[in-house]
Backbone bond lengths (Angstrom), bond angles and torsions (degrees), N, CA, C in turn:
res aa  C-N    CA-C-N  psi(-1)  N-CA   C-N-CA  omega(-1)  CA-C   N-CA-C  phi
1 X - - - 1.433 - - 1.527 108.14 -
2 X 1.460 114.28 143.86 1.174 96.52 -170.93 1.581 110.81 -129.16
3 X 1.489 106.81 141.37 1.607 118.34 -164.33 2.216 106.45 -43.32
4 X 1.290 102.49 117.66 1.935 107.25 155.42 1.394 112.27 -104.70
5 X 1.127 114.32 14.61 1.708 103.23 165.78 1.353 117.74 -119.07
6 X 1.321 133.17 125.21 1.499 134.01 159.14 1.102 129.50 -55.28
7 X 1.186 131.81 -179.25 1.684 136.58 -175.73 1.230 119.69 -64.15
8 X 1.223 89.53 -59.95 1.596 96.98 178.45 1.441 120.92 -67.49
9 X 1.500 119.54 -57.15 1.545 107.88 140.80 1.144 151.68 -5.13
10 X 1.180 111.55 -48.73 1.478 139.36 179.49 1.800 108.01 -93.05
11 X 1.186 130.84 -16.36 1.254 134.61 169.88 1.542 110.47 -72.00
12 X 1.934 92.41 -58.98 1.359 96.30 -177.21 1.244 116.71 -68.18
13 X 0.926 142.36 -1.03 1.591 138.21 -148.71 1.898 85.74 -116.30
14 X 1.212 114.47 -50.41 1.715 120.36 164.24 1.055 99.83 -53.85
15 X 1.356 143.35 -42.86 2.014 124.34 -176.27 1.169 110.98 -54.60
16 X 1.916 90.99 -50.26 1.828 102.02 -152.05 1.576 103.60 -57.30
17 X 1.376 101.61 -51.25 1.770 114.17 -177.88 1.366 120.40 -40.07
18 X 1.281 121.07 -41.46 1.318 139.81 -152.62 2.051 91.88 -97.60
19 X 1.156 106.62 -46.80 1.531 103.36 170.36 1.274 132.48 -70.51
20 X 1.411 106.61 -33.99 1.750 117.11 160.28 1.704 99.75 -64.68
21 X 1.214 127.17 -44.08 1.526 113.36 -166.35 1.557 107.45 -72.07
22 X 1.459 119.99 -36.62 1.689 115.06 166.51 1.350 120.59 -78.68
23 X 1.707 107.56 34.19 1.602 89.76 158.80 0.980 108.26 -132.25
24 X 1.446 109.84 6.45 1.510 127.15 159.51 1.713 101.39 -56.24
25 X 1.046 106.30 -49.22 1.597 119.60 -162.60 1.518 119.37 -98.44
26 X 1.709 132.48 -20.88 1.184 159.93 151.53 1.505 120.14 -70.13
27 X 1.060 85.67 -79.91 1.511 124.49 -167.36 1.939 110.98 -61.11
28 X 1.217 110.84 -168.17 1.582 121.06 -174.50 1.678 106.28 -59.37
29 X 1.452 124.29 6.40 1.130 108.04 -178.18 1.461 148.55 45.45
30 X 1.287 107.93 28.14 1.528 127.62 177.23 1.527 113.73 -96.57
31 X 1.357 102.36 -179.54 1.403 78.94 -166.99 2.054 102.09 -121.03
32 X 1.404 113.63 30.70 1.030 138.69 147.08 1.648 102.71 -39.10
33 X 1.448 128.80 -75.76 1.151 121.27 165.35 1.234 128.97 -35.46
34 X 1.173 151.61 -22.85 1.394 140.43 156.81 1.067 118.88 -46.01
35 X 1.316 137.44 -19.92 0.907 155.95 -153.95 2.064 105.54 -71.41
36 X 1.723 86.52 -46.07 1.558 116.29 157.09 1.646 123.61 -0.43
37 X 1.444 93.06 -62.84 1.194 134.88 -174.53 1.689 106.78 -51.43
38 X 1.331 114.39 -51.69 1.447 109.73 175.80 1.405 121.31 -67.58
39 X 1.232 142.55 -13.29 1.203 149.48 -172.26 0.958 117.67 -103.01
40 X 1.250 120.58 -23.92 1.850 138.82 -165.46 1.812 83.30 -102.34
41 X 0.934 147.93 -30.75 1.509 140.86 -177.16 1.159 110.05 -94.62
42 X 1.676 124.06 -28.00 1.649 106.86 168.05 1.649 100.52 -100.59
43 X 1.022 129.63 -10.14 1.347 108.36 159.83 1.911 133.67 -79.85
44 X 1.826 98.00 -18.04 1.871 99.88 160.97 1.315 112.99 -73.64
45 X 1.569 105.38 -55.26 1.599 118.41 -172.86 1.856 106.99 -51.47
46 X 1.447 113.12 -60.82 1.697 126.96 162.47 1.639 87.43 93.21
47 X 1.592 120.63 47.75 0.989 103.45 177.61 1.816 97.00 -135.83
């Protein structure tokens, strides 16, 4: 399979994920943040 995400892409997409998932846990506690979850998996995976 072959990588569609770039570097930089792939960084941000690891921030965004990781910041939506601590406001699950910080933050207003809704579950809007799970959402987290999709960005943080195509930005490790990079697919």
């Amino acid at each position: 399979m072959r990588l569609n995400v770039g570097g930089a892409d792939r960084v941000i997409r690891i921030i965004v994920g990781i910041v939506l998932l601590a406001l699950v846990v910080v933050g207003p506690q809704t579950w809007w943040g799970l959402l987290g979850i999709i960005p943080l998996a195509t930005g490790l995976v990079g697919y």
